[in-house]
Structure formats: C-alpha cells, structure tokens
Backbone as JSON Lines, residues from 0, in Angstrom:
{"i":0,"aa":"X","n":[12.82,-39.88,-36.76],"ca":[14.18,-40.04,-37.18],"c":[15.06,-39.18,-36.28]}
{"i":1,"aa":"X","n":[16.01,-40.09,-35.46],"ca":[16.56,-38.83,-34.81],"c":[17.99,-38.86,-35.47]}
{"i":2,"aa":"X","n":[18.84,-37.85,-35.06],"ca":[19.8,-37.45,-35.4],"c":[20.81,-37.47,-34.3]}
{"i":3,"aa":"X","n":[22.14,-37.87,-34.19],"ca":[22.98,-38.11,-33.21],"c":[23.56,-36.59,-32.56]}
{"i":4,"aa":"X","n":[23.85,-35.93,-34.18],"ca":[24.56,-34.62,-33.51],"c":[23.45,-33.56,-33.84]}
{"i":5,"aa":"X","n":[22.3,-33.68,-33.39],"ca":[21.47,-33.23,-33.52],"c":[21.09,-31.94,-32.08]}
{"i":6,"aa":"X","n":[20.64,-31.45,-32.15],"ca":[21.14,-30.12,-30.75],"c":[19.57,-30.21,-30.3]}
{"i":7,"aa":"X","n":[19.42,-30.72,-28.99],"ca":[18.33,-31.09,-27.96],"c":[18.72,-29.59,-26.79]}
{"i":8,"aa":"X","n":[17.81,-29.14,-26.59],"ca":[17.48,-28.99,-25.42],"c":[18.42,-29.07,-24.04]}
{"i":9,"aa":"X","n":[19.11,-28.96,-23.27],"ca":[19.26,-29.02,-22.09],"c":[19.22,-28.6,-20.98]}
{"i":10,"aa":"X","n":[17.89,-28.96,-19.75],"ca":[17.8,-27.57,-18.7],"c":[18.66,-27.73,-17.68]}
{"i":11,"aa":"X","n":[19.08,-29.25,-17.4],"ca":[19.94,-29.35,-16.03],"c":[20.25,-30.41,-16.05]}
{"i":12,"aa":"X","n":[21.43,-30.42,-15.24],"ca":[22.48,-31.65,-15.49],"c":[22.87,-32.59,-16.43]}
{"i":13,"aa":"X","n":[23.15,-33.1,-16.86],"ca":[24.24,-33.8,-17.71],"c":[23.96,-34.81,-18.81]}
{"i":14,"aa":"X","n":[23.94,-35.07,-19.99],"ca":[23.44,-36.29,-20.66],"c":[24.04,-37.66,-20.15]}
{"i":15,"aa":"X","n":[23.74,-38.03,-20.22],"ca":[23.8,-40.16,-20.18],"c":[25.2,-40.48,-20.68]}
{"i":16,"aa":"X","n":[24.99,-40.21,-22.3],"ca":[26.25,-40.93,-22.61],"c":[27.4,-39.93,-22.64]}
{"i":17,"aa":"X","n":[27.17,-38.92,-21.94],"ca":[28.65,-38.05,-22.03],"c":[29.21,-38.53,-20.9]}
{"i":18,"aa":"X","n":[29.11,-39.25,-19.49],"ca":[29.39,-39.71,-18.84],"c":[30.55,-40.88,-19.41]}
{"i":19,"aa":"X","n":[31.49,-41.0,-18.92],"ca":[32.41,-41.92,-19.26],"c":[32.96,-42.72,-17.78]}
{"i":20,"aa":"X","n":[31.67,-43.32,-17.92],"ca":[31.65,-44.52,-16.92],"c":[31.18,-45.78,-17.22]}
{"i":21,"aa":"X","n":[31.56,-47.26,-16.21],"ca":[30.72,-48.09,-16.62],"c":[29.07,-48.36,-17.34]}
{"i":22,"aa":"X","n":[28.55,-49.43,-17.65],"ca":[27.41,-49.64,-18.32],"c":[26.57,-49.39,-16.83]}
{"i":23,"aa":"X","n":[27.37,-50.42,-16.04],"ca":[26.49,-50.36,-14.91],"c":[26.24,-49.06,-13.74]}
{"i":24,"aa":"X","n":[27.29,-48.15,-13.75],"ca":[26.59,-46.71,-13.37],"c":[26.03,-46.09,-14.27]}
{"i":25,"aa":"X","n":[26.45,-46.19,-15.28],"ca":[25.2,-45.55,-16.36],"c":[23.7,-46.11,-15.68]}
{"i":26,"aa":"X","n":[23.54,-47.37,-15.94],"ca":[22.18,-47.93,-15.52],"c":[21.76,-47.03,-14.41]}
{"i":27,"aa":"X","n":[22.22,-46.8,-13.25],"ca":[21.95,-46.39,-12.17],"c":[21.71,-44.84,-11.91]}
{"i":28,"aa":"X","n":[22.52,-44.38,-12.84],"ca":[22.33,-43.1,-12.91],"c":[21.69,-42.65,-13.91]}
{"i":29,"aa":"X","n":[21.5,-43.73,-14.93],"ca":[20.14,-43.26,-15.83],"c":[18.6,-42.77,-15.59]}
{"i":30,"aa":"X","n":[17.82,-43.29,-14.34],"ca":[16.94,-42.8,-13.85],"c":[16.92,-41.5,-13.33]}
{"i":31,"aa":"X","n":[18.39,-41.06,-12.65],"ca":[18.44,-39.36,-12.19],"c":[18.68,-38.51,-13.19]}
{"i":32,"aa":"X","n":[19.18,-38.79,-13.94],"ca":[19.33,-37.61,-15.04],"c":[18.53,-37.33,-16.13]}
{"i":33,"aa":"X","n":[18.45,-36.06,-16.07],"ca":[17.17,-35.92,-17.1],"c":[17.23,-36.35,-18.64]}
{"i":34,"aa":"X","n":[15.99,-36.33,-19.21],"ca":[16.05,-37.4,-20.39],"c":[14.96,-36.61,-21.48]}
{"i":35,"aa":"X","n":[15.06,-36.82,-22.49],"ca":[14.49,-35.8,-23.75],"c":[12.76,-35.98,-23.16]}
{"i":36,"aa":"X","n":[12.47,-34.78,-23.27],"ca":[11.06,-34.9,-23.05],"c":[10.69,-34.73,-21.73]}
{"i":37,"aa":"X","n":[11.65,-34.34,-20.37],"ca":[11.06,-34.54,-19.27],"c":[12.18,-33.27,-18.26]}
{"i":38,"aa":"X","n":[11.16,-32.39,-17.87],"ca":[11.73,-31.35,-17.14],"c":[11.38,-31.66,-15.75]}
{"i":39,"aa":"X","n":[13.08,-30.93,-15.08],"ca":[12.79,-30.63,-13.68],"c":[13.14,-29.43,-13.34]}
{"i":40,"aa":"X","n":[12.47,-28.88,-12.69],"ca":[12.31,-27.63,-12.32],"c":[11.86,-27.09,-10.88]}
{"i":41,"aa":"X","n":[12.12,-26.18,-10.45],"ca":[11.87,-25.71,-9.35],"c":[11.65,-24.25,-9.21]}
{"i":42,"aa":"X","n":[10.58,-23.79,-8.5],"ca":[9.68,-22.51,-7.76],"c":[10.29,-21.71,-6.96]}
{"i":43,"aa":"X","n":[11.13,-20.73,-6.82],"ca":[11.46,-20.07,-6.02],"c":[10.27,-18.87,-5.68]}
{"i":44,"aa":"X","n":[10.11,-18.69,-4.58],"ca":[8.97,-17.42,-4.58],"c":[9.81,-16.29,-3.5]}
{"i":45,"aa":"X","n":[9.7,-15.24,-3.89],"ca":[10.82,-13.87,-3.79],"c":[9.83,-13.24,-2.8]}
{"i":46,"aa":"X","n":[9.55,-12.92,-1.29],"ca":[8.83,-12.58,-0.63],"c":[9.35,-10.96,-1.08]}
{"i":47,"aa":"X","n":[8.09,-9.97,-1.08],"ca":[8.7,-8.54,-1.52],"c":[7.99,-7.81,-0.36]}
{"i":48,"aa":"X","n":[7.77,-6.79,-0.07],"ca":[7.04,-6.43,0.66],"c":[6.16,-5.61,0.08]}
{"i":49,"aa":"X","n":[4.72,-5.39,0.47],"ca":[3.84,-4.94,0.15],"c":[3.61,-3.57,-0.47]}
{"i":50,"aa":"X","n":[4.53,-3.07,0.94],"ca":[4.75,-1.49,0.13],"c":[5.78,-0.98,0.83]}
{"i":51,"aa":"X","n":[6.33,0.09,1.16],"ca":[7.47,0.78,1.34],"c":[6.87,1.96,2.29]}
{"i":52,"aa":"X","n":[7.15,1.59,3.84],"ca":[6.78,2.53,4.8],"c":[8.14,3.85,4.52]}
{"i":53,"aa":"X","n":[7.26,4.98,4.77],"ca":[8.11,6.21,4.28],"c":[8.12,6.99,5.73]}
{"i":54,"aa":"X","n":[6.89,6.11,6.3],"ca":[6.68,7.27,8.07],"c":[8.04,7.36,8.97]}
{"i":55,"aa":"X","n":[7.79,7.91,9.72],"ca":[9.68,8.07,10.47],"c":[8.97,7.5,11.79]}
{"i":56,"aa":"X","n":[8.09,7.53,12.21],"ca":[7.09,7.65,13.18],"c":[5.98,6.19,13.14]}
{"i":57,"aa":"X","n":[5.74,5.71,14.37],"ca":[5.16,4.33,14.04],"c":[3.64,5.03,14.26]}
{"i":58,"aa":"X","n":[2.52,4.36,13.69],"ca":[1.16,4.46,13.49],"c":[0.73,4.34,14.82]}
{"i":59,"aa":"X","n":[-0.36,5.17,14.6],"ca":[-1.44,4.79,16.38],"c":[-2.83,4.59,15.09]}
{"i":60,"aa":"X","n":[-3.16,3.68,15.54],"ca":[-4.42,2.92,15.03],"c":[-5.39,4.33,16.14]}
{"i":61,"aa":"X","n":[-6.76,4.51,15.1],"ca":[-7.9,5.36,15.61],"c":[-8.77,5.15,15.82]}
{"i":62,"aa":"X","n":[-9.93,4.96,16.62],"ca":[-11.15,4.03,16.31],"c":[-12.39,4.83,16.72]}
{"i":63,"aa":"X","n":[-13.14,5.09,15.67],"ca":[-14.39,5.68,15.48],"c":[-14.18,7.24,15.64]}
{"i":64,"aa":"X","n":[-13.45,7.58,15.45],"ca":[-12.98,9.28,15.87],"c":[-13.25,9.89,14.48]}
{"i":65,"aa":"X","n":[-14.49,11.09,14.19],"ca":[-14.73,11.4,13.02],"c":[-14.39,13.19,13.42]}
{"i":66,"aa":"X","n":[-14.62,13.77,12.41],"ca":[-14.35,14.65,11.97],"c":[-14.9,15.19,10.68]}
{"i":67,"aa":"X","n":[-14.95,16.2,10.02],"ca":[-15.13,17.44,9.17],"c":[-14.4,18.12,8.43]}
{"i":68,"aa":"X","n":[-14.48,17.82,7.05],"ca":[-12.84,18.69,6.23],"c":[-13.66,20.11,6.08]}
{"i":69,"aa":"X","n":[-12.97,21.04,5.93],"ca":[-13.09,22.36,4.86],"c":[-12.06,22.73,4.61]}
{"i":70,"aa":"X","n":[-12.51,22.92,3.19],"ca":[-11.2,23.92,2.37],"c":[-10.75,25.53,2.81]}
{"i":71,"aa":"X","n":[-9.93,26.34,2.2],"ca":[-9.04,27.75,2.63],"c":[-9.88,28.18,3.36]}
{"i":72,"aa":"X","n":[-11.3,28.34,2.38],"ca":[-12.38,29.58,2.16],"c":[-13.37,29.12,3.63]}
{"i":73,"aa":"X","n":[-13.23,27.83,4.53],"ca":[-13.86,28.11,5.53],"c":[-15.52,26.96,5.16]}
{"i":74,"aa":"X","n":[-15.68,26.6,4.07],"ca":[-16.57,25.85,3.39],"c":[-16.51,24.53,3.54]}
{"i":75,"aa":"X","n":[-17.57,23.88,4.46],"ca":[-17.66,22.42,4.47],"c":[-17.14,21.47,3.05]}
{"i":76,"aa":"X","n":[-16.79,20.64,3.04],"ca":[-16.24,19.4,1.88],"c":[-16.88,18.75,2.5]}
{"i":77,"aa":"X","n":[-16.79,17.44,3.35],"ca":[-16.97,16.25,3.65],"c":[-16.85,15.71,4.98]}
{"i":78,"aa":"X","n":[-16.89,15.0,5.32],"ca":[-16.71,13.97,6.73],"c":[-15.51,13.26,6.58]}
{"i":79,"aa":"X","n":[-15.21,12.71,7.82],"ca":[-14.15,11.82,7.54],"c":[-14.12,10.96,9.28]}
{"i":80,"aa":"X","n":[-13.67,10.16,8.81],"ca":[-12.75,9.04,10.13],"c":[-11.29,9.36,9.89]}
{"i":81,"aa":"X","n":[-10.89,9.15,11.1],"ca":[-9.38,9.02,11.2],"c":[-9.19,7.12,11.21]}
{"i":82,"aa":"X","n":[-8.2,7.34,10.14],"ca":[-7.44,5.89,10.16],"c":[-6.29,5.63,10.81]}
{"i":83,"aa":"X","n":[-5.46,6.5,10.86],"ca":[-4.17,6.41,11.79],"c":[-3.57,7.62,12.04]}
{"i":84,"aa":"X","n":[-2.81,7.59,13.1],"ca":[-2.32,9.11,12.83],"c":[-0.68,8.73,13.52]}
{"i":85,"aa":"X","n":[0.0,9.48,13.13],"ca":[1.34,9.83,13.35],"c":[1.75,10.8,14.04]}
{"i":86,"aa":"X","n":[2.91,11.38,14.51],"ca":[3.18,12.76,15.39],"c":[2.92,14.02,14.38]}
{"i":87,"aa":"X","n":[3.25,13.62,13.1],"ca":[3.2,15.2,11.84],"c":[1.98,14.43,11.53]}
{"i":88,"aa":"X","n":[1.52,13.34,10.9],"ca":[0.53,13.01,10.06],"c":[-0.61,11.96,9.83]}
{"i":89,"aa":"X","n":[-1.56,12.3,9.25],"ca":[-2.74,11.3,9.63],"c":[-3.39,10.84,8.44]}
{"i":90,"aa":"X","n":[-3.72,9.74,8.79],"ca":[-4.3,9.12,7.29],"c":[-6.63,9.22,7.71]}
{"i":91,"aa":"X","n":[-7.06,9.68,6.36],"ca":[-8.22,10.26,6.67],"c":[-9.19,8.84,5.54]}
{"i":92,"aa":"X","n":[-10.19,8.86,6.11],"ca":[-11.49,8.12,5.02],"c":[-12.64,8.94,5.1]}
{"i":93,"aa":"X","n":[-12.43,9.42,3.91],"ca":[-13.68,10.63,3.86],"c":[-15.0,9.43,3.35]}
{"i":94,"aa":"X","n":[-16.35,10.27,3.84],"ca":[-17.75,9.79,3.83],"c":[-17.95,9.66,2.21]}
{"i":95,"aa":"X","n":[-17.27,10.27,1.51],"ca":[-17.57,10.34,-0.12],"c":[-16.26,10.53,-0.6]}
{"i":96,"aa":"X","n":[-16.3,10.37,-2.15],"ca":[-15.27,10.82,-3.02],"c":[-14.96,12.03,-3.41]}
{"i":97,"aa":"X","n":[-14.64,12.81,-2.48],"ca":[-14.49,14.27,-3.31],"c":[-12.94,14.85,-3.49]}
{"i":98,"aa":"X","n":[-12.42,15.21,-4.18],"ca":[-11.44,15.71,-4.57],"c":[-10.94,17.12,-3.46]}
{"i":99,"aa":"X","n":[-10.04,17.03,-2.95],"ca":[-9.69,17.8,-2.0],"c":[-8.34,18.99,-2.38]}
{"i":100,"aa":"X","n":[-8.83,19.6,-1.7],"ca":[-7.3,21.02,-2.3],"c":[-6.39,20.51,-1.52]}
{"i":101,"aa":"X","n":[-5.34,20.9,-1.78],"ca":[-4.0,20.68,-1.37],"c":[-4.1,21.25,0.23]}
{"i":102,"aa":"X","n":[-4.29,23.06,0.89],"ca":[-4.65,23.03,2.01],"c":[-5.72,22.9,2.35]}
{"i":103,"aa":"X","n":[-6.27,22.1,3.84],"ca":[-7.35,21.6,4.5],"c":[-7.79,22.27,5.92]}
{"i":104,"aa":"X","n":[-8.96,22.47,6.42],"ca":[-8.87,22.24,7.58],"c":[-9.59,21.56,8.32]}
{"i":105,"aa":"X","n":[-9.44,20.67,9.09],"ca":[-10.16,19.78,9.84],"c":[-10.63,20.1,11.08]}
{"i":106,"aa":"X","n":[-11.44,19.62,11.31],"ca":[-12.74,19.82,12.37],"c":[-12.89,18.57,13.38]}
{"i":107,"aa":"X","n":[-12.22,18.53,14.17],"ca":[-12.37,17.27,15.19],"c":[-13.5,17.09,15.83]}
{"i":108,"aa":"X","n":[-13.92,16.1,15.97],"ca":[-15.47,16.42,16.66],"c":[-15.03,15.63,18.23]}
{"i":109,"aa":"X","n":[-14.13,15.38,18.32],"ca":[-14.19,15.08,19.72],"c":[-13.25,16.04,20.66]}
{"i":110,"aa":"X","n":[-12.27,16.74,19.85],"ca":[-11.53,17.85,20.54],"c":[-12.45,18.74,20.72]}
{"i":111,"aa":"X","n":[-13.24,19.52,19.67],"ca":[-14.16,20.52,19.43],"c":[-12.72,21.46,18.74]}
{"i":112,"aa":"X","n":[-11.63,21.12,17.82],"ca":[-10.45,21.94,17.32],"c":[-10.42,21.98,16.19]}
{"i":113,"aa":"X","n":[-9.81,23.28,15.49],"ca":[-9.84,23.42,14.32],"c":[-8.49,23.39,13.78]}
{"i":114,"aa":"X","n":[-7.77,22.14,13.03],"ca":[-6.65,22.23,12.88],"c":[-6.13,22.51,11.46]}
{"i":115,"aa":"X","n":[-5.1,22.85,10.76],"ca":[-4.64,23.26,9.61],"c":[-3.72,21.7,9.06]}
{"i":116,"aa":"X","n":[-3.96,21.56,8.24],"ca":[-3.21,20.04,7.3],"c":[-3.34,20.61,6.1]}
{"i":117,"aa":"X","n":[-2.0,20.05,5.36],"ca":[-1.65,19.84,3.78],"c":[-2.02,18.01,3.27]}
{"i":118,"aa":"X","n":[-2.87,18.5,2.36],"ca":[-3.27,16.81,1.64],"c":[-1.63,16.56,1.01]}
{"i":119,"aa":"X","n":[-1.24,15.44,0.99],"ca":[0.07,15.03,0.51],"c":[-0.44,13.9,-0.73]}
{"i":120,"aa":"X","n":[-1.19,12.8,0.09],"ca":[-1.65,11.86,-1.19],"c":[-3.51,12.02,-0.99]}
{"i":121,"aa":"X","n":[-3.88,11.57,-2.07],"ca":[-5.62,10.77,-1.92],"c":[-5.61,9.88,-2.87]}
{"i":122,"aa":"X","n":[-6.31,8.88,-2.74],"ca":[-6.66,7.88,-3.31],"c":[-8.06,7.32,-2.95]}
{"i":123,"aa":"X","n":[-9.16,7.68,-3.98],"ca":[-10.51,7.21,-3.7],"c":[-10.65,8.44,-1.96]}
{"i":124,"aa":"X","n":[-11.37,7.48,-1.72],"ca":[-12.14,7.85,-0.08],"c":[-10.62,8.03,0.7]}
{"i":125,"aa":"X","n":[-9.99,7.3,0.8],"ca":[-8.51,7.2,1.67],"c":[-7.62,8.99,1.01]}
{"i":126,"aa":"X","n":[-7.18,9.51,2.29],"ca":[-5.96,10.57,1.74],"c":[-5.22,10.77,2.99]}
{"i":127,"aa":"X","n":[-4.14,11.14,2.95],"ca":[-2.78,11.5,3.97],"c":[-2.53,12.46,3.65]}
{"i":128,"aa":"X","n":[-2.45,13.58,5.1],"ca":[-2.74,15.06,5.25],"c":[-1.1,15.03,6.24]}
{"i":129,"aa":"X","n":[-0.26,15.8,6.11],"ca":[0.54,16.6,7.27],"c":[0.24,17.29,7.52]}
{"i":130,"aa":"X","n":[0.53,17.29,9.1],"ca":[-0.28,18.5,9.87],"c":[0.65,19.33,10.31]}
{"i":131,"aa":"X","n":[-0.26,21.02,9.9],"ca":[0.73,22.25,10.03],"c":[0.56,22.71,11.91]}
{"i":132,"aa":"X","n":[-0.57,22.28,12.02],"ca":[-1.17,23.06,13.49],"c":[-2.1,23.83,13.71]}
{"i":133,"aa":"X","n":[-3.05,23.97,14.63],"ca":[-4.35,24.51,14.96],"c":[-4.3,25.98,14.56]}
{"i":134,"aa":"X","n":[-5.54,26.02,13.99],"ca":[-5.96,27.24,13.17],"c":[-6.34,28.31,13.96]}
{"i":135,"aa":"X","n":[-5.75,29.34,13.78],"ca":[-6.5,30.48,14.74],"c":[-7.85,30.43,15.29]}
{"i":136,"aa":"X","n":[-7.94,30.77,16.11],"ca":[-9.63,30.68,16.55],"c":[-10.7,31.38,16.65]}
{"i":137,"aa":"X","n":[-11.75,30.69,16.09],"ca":[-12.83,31.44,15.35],"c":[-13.7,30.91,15.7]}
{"i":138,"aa":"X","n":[-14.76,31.67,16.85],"ca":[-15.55,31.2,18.05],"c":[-16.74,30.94,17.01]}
{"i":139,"aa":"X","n":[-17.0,31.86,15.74],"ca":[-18.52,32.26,15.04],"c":[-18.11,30.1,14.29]}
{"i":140,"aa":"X","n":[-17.16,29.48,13.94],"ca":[-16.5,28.63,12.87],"c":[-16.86,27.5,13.78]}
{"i":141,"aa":"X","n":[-16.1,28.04,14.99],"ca":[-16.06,26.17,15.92],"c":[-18.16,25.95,16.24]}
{"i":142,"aa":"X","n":[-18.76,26.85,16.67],"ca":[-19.74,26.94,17.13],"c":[-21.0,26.32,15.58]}
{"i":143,"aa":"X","n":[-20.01,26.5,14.54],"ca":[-21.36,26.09,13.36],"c":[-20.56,24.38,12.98]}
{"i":144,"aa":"X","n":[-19.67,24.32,13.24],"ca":[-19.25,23.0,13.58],"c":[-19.78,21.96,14.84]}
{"i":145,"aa":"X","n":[-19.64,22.56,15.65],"ca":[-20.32,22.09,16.69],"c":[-21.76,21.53,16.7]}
{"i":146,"aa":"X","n":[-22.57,22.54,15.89],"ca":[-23.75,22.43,15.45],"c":[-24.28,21.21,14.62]}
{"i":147,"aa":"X","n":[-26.02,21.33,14.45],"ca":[-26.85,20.27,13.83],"c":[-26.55,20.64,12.35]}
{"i":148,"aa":"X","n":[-26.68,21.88,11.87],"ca":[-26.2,22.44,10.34],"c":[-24.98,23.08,10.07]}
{"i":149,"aa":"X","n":[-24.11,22.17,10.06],"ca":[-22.75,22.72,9.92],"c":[-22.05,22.56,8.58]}
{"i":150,"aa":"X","n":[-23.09,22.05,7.72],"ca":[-22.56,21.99,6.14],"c":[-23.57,23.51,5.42]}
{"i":151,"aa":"X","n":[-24.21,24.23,6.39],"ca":[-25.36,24.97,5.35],"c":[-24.12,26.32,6.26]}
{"i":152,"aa":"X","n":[-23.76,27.14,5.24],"ca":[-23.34,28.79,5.74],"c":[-24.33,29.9,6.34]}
C-alpha cells in the first residue's frame, strides 16, 4: 500500500513527477532519474600519505653495514644493521628485541669508531638514534670490539 505523501528516501537528483514537463520528457527522462529502490552512488578514494616525514635531511639507504650497541656503563646490548642514515640521524635493526636506554653507544664495525647517539624512537627490532658524536677514545673498548669476544667483559 503506498502512500502519496508518504516521505521516501532521496539520495540524488530529482523525482519524476515533480518535474513539470511534458509526458513525453518525462518518458525520457524517466530512465535517468533515480527511482524507489535503486541507488547511485559513487567512490571517491582520498590518497593520504603513509606517514609524515619529520627528517630535514634526505635518507642515504645502507647496505650490509653492521655494528654493536652498548649502553652508558660500556656493556654490550646487541647487534645491529644500519637502515638509513641522515647527517644528525640513523635508523638501526637490532639482531633481537631488546629494549634500549635512552643514551647509546655504537660500535661501527667498518669504521673501527665508537660513536655516542640518543635513542629517540624503537619499535620492535627497528629504532632511530640522533647522533651526539664520537666517544672519547678508549684503546682497552675499541680493541674488545674489534675482537672474537666482544659481548663477554
């Protein structure tokens, strides 16, 4: 049972008989306009970007360049690869999950240098360190780095 002044729905464009035109544009324009029971619609997709670069500085990609964290106290943590690095900062993938102190120092194994970094983020294995600058030098430190047992004191 339908009802005349009955309140339908409307998503877009215009009913039929509110048109005040001939029978015969009605006819014609009855197929384009939408009709009870039948939507048209359309997809817009909002490209966003992934994430929000904060670097000031463009990335240098690293490849196979590992390294050695220790914390204040001079004490092995973990391994790591370099993932990218920047002029202040470098993004690290440590060998395991370990939770890292805020200051670091890293152990380059291809400089043979001992440099000073602040962890800024970590996430899992992945963390981003700014770098303060090479650590005073400590011939007894680089030399057990250098070494086959450089995680045993």
């Amino acid at each position: 049972m339908k009802r005349r002044d009955a309140i339908k729905p409307l998503l877009h464009g215009a009913k039929a008989n509110e048109i005040s035109a001939g029978a015969w544009l009605r006819r014609v324009t009855s197929r384009m306009l939408p009709r009870e029971g039948v939507v048209t619609y359309s997809v817009v997709v909002e490209e966003r970007p992934s994430f929000v670069e904060r670097r000031r500085e463009a990335r240098r990609p690293v490849h196979l360049q590992s390294g050695k964290i220790l914390d204040g106290g001079e004490r092995f943590l973990t391994e790591f690869l370099y993932k990218n690095r920047t002029g202040g900062g470098i993004r690290l993938r440590l060998a395991q999950r370990v939770p890292l102190p805020r200051s670091i120092l890293l152990y380059d194994d291809q400089q043979g240098a001992l440099l000073a970094a602040n962890v800024v983020w970590q996430s899992g294995v992945d963390a981003g360190c700014r770098m303060r600058g090479r650590w005073p030098h400590n011939e007894k430190l680089l030399l057990r780095m250098s070494g086959p047992y450089y995680a045993v004191q």
